[in-house]
C-alpha positions as CSV (number, residue, x, y, z in Angstrom):
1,X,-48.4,-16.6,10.3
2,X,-45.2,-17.9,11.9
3,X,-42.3,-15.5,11.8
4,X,-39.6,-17.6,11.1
5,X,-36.8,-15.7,11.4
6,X,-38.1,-14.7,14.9
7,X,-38.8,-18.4,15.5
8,X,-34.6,-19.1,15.1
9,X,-33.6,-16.1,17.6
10,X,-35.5,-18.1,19.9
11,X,-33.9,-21.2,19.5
12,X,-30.7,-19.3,19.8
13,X,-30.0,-19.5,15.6
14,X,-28.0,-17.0,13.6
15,X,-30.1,-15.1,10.9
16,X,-28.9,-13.6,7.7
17,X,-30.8,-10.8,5.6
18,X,-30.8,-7.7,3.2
19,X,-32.2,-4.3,2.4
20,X,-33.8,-4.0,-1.3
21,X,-34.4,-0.7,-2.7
22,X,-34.4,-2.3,-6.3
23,X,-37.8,-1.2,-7.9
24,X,-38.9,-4.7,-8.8
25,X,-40.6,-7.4,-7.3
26,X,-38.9,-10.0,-9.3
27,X,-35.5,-9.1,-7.8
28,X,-37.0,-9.8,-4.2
29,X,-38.5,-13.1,-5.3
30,X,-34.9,-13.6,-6.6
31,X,-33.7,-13.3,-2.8
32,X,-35.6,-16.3,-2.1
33,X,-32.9,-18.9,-3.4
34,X,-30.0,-17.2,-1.9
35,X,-30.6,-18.6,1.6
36,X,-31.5,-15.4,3.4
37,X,-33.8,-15.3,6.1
38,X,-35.5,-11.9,6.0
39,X,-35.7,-8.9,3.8
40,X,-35.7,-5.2,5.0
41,X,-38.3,-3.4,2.2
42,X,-36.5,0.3,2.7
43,X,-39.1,3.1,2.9
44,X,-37.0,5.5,4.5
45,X,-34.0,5.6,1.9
46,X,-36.0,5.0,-1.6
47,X,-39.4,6.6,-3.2
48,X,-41.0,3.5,-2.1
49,X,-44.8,4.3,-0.7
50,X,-47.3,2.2,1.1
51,X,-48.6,0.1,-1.7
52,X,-45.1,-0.7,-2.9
53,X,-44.8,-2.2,0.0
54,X,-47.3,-3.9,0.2
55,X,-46.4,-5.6,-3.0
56,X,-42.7,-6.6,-1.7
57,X,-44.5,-7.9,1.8
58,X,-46.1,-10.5,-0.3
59,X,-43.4,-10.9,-2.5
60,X,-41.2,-11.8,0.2
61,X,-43.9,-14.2,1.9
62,X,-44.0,-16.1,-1.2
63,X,-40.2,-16.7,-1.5
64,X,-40.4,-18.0,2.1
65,X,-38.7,-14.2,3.4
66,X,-39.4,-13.0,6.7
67,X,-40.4,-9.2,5.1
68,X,-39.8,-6.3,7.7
69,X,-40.6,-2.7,6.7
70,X,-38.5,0.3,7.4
71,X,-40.8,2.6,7.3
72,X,-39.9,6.4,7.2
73,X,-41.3,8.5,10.5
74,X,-42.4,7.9,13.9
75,X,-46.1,8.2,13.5
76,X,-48.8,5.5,13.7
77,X,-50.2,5.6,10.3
78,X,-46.9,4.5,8.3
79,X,-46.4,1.6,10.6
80,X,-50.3,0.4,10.9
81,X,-50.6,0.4,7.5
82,X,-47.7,-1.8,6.8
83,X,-48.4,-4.0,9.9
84,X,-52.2,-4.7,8.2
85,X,-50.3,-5.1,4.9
86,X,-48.8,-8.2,6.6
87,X,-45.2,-7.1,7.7
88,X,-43.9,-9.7,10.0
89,X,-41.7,-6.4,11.7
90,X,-41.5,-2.7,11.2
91,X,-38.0,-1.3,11.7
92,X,-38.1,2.7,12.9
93,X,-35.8,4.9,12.7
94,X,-33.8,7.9,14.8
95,X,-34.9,6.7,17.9
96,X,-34.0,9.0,20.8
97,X,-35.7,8.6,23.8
98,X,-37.0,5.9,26.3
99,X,-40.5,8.0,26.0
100,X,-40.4,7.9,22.0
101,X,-39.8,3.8,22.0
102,X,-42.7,3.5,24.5
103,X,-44.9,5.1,22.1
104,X,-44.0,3.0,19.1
105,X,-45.3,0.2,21.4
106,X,-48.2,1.8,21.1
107,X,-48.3,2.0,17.3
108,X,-46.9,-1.6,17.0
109,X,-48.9,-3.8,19.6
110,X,-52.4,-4.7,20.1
111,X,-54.2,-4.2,23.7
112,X,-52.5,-5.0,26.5
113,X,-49.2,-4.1,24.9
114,X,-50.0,-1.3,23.0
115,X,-53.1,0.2,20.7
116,X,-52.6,-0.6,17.7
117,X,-55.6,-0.6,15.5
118,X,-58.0,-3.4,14.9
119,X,-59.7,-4.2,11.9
120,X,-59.9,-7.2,9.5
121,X,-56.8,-6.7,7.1
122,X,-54.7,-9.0,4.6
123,X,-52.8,-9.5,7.9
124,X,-55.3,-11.7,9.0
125,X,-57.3,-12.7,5.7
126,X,-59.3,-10.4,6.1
127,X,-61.3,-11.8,9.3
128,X,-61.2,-15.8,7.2
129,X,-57.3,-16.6,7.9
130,X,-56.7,-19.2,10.9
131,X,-55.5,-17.0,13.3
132,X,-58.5,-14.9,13.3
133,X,-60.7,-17.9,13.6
134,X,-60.8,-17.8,17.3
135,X,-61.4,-14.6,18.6
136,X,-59.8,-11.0,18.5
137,X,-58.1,-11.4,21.6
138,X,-56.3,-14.8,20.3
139,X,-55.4,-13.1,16.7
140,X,-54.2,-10.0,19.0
141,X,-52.1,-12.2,21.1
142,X,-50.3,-14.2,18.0
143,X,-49.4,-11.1,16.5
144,X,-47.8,-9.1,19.6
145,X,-45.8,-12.4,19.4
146,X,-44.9,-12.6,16.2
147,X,-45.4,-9.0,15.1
148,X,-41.7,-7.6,15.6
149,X,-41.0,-3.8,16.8
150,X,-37.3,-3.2,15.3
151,X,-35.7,0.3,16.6
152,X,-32.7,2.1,15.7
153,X,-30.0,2.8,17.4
154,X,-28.4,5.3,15.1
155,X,-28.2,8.8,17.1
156,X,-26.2,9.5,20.3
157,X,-29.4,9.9,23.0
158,X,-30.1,5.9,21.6
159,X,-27.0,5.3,22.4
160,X,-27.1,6.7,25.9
161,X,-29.9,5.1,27.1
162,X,-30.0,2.1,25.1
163,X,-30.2,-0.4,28.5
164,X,-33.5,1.4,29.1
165,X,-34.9,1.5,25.6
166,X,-34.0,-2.4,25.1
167,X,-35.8,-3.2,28.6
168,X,-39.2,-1.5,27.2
169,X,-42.2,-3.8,27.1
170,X,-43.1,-4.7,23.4
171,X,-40.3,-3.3,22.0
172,X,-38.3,-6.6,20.4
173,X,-35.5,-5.5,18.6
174,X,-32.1,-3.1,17.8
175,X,-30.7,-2.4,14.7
176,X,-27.6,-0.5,14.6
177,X,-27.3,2.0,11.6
178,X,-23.8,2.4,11.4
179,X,-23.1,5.5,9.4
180,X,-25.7,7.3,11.2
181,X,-24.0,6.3,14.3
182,X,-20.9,6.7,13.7
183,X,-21.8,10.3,12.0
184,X,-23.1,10.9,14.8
185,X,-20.4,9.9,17.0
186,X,-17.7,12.8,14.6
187,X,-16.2,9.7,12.7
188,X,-18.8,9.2,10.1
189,X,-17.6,5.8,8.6
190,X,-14.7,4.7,10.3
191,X,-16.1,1.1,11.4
192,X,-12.8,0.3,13.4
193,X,-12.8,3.2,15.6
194,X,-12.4,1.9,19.1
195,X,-15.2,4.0,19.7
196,X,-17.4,2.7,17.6
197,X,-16.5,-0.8,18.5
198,X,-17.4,0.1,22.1
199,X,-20.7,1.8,20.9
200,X,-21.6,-1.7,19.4
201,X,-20.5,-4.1,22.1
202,X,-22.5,-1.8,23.8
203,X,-25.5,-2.1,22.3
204,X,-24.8,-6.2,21.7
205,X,-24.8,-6.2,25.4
206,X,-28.2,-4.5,26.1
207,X,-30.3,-7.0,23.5
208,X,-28.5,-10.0,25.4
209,X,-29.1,-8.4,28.7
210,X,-33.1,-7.9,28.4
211,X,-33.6,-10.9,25.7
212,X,-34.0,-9.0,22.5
213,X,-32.5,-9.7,19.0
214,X,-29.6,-7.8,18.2
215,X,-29.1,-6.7,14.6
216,X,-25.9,-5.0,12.6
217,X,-25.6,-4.0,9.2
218,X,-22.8,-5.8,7.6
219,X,-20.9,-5.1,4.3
220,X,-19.5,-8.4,3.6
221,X,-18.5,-11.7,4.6
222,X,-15.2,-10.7,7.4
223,X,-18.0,-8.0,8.3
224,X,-20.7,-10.4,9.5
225,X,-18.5,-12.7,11.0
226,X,-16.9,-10.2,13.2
227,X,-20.4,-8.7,14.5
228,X,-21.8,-12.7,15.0
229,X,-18.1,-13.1,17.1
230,X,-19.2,-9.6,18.6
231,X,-22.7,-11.5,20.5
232,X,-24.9,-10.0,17.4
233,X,-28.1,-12.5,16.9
234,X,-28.4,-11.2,13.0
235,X,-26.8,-9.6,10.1
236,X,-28.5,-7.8,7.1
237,X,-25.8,-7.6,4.5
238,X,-25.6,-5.1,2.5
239,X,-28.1,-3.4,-0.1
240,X,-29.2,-5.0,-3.5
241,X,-28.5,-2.1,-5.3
242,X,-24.7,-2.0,-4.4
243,X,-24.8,-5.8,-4.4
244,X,-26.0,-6.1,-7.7
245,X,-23.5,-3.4,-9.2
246,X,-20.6,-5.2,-7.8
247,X,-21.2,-8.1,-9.1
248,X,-21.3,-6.8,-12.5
249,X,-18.8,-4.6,-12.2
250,X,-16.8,-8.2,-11.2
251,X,-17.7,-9.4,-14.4
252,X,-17.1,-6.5,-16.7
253,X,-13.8,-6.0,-15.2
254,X,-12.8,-9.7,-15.8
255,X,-14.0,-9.6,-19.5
256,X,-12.0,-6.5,-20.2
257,X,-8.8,-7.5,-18.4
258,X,-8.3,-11.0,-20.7
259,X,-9.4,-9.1,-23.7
C-alpha cells in the first residue's frame, strides 16, 4: 500500500497532519475532509492500547490518512504489532543515542535493513493482498520503502548527535517534540528562544543533509508557516482535543458576547 504522504516528501511537497487522542473513530474519519495528509494515533500520551489502534489505522486508511503510530517505549513488540496492524510509520520517542536509533531499525525493517518479524498480518492481507503476491522478499522490500521509522528528537543527547542519528540506515524521519525539547533545554516552552530556534534549524539541517523528512509540531497557522520558511518538509498541527475545545469555546464566547 502506497504511503502517500511519503510519496509527496519525495517529490519535494509540503505535508500537513495531526495528533488524535479523541476516543472515537468517528472524529478520525472526520479528519478525512479537512485536507490533512496524515494522522499521528498517540499511544504514548493517551490510555490508547494496541487494538485501539488498530481500529484508528484503518480508520485513517479509509478516509484516505496516511496513519502513523506513536507508540509508547522503545521495545520491539509495541512497534511490530502496530506495523502488522498496518501503520504506514511508527513514531518513537526519547531517542538518545546513535546505538538506540540503530536498534529501532531493527524493530522497524525487514531483512537486510533490519529484523523485523515476518508473518502474514492485515499489513499484507494476510498473505492474499498484492504486495504479498510475489514473494516475501518483494513484500519485504515495498514495506522497508514505504514503512516509515519516525524518531524523536526531544532530549538533549538527540540533539547532540542528531547529524549521526539522521545518517542511520532505515531510520526515515525526525520529529521534533518541542516542550520536551525545550524542557529539556531549561526553557520549557518558550518557542522563540534563540536557543531553541537554533536547536530546530539545527535539526532542519540534518534531515536535508542525509535526505530525511523533517517534521515540527505546529500550534497554528503563523506557526506552520514559520517552521515550512524554517526548511521543515511537514507540520502536524496541533491535537484534536485542544482543537476541538477551541473551537467551541469560539462559538460559546460569540453567543454570549451578543446576548
Amino acid at each position: 500500500m502506497e504511503n502517500k504522504t511519503l510519496e509527496k516528501f519525495r517529490n519535494g511537497e509540503k505535508t500537513l497532519g495531526t495528533f488524535t487522542h479523541l476516543g472515537t473513530v468517528n472524529a478520525l474519519e472526520a479528519l478525512g475532509y479537512t485536507g490533512l495528509d496524515y494522522v499521528f494515533i498517540d499511544m504514548e500520551h493517551s490510555p490508547l492500547d494496541t487494538e485501539g489502534a488498530e481500529l484508528r489505522i484503518k480508520a485513517a486508511l479509509h478516509a484516505g490518512l496516511t496513519p502513523f503510530v506513536r507508540v509508547f517505549e522503545q521495545q520491539r513488540t509495541p512497534i511490530l504489532k502496530v506495523l502488522d496492524a498496518g501503520a504506514q510509520g511508527v513514531m518513537v520517542p526519547m531517542i538518545k543515542s546513535v546505538d538506540e536509533a540503530k536498534q529501532l531499525v531493527e524493530y522497524a525493517k525487514f531483512t537486510p535493513l533490519g529484523a523485523r518479524g515476518l508473518c502474514p498480518t492485515y499489513d499484507g492481507g494476510w498473505g492474499f493482498a498484492e504486495n504479498m503476491q510475489g514473494s516475501f522478499e518483494e513484500y519485504m522490500r515495498s514495506r522497508n520503502e514505504e514503512t516509515m521509522l519516525i524518531l524523536q528528537c526531544e532530549t538533549l543527547e538527540a540533539l547532540e548527535h542528531i547529524d549521526e542519528i539522521a545518517a542511520v540506515e532505515g531510520v526515515d524521519s525526525i520529529f521534533v517534540g518541542p516542550l520536551d525539547l525545550s524542557n529539556a533545554m531549561g526553557i520549557p516552552g518558550q518557542y522563540t528562544d534563540p536557543g531553541f530556534t537554533d536547536a530546530l534549524k539545527r535539526v532542519a539541517a540534518a534531515c536535508a543533509d542525509h535526505g530525511k523528512m523533517s517534521i515540527m509540531n505546529g500550534g497554528g497557522i503563523e506557526d506552520t508557516l514559520k517552521y515550512f520558511n524554517m526548511g521543515y518538509d511537514s507540520i502536524a498541527i496541533g491535537l484534536d482535543t485542544i482543537i476541538y475545545i477551541n473551537a467551541y469555546r469560539t462559538l460559546v464566547d460569540g453567543v454570549k458576547e451578543k446576548l
